[in-house]
C-alpha positions as CSV (number, residue, x, y, z in Angstrom):
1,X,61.9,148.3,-198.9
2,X,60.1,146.2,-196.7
3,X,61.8,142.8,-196.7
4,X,61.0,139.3,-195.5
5,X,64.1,136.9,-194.8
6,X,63.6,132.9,-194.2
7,X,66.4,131.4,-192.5
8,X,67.3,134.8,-190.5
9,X,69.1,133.0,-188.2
10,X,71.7,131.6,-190.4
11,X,75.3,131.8,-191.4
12,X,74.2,133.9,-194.5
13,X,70.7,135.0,-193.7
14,X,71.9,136.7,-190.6
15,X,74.3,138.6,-192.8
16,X,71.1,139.2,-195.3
17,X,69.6,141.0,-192.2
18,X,71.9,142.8,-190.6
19,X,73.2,144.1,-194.3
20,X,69.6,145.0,-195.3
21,X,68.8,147.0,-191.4
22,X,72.4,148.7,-192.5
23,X,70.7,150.2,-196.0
24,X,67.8,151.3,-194.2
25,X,65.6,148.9,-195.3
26,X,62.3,147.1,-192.8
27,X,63.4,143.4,-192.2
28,X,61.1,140.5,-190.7
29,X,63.3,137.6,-189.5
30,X,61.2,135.0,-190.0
31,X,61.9,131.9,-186.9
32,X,60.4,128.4,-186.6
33,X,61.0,128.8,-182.9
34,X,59.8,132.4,-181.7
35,X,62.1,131.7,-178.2
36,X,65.1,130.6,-180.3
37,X,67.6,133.4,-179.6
38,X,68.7,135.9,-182.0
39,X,71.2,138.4,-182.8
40,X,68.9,141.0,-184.1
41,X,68.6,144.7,-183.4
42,X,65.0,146.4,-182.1
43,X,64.3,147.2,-185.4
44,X,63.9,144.1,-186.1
45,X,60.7,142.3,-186.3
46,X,60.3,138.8,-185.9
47,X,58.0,136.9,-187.1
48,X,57.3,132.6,-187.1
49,X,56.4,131.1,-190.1
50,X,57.9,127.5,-191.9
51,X,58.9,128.3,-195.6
52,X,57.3,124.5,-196.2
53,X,54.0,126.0,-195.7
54,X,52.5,127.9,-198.5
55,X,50.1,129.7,-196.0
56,X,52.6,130.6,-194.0
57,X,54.7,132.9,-196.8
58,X,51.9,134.2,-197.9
59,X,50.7,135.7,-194.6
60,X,54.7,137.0,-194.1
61,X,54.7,138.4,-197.7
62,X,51.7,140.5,-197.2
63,X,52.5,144.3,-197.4
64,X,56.2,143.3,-198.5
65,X,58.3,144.5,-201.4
66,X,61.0,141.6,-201.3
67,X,60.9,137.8,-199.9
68,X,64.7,136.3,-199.5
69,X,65.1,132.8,-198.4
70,X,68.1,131.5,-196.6
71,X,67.5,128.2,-195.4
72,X,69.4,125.2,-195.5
73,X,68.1,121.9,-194.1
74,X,70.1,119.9,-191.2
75,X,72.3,117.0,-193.0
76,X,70.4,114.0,-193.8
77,X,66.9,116.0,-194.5
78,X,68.1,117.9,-197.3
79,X,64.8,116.9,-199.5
80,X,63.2,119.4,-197.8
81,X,64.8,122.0,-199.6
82,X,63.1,120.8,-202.3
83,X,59.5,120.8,-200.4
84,X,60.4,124.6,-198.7
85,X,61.0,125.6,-202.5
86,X,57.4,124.5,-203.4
87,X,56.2,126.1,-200.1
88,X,57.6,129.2,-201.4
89,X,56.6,129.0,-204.9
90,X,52.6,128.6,-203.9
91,X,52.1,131.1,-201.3
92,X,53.9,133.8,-203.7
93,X,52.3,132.8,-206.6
94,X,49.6,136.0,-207.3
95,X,51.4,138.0,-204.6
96,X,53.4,139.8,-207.0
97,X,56.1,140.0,-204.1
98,X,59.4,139.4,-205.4
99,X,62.0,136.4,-204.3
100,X,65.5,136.3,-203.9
101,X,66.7,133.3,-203.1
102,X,70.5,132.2,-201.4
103,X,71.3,128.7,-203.6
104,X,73.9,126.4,-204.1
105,X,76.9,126.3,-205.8
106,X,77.8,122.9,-207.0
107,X,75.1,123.1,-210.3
108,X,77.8,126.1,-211.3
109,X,80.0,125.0,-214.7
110,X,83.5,124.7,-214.6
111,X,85.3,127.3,-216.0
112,X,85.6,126.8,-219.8
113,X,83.8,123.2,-219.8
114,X,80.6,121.7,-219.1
115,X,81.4,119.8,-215.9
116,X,79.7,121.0,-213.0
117,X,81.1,121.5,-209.8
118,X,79.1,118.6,-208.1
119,X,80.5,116.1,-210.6
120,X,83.9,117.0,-210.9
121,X,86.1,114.7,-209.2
122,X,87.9,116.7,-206.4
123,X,83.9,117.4,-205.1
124,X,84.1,116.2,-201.1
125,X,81.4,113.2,-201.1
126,X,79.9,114.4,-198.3
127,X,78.8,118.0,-199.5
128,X,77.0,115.7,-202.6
129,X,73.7,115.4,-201.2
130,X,73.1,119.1,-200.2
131,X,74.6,120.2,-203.3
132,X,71.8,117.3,-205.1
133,X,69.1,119.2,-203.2
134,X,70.5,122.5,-204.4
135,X,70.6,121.1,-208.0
136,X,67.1,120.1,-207.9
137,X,66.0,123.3,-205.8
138,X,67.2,125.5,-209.1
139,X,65.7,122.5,-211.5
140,X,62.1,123.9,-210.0
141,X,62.9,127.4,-209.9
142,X,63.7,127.2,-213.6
143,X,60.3,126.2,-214.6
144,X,58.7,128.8,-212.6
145,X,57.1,131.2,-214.4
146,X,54.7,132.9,-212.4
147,X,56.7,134.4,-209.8
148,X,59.5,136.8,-209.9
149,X,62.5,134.9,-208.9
150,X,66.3,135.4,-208.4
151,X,68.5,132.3,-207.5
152,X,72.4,133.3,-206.1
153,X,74.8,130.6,-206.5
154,X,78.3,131.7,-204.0
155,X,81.4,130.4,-205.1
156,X,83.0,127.0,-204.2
157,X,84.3,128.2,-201.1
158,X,81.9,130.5,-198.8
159,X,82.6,131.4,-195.0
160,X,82.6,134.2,-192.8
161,X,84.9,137.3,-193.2
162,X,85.2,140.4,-194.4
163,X,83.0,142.7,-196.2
164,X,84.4,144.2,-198.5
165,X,82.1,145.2,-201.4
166,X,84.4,144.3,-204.1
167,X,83.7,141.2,-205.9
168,X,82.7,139.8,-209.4
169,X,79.4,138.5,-210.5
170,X,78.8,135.7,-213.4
171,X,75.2,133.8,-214.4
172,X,76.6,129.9,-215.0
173,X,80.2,129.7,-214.4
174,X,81.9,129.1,-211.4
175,X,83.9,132.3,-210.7
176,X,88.3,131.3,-209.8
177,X,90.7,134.3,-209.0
178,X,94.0,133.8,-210.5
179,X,95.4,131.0,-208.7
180,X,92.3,129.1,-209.8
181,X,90.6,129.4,-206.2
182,X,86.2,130.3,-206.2
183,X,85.5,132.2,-203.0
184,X,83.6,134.8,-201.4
185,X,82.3,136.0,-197.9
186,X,79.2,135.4,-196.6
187,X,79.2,139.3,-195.7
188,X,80.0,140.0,-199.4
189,X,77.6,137.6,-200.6
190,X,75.1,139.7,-198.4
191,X,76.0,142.5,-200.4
192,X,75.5,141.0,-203.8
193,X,72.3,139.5,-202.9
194,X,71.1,143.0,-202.0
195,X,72.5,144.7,-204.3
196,X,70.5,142.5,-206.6
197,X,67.4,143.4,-204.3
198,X,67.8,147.4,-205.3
199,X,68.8,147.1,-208.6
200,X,67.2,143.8,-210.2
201,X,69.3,142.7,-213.2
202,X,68.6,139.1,-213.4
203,X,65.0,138.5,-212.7
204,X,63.8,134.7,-213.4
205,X,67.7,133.7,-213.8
206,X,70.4,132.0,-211.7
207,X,74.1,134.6,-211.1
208,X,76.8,134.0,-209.4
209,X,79.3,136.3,-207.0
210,X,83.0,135.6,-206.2
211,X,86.0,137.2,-206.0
């Protein structure tokens, strides 16, 4: 496939690229600075565009299968999330190119209850107002009907490690292991995302990965 990825440069959307170059597929790494350095192979093409800007993702979804976003806003500007997600929305809408897009976890239920992760009362203060943004970020996907979306929530706990390619997916619930514990890689997330990417089974619906 021919794939677009917003946010390249990024804990998770590096990992998007480098898993999607590893299946074969044609990646554009899409930078707001074209002399920011990156840790892409040849194959590579990069591209600048600003998700924000619906002119922008339409020009960089032209001739593509597959649109990922990755991006996450610098602390204290996380309402852009929110205007990158409209961005997105517009310049796709007609393109029939398809968007997968790397979300938050804290609008993910509790196991067994209808607390969310954001509200429950062990939730760090600090992580509230990205994991607001993310909460409103799926609120617009939600009512989006014209374009053909995908929203991945990771677990509580997501950092770098190991790919391993074993993992579990849900739609609404936070995932826990046995000792009660929600985490997965961002290499494994990677993985799920594009596993979702050549085998769509939750188009226009939010799913979850963990371990």
């Amino acid at each position: 496939m021919n794939i677009t990825v917003f946010g390249a440069t990024g804990n998770v959307g590096s990992r998007v690229v480098a898993e999607a170059v590893a299946r074969g597929h044609q990646v554009t790494a899409v930078l707001r600075d074209p002399h920011r350095p990156h840790p892409f192979p040849a194959t590579v093409r990069i591209a600048t565009g600003d998700a924000r800007d619906p002119e922008d993702v339409r020009r960089l979804a032209a001739g593509q299968d597959l649109l990922v976003t990755a991006t996450r806003p610098a602390p204290g500007r996380e309402d852009e999330l929110a205007v990158a997600t409209k961005g997105l929305l517009s310049g796709l809408a007609g393109t029939g190119v398809r968007l997968l897009v790397v979300g938050g976890a804290g609008s993910l239920t509790l196991p067994g209850g209808s607390v969310t992760l954001a509200d429950s009362p062990d939730f760090p203060a600090a992580l509230l107002p990205i994991a607001n943004a993310c909460g409103e970020q799926l609120s617009l996907y939600l009512t989006e009907t014209e374009v053909d979306w995908t929203y991945l929530s990771p677990s509580a706990l997501l950092a770098p490690g190991e790919r391993t390619g074993r993992f579990r997916l849900g739609r609404d619930e936070l995932l826990v292991d046995a000792d009660g514990t929600s985490t997965i890689s961002m290499e494994d997330l990677a993985v799920a995302l594009l596993d979702e990417a050549e085998r769509p089974a939750h188009r226009r619906t939010r799913f979850t990965a963990g371990y």
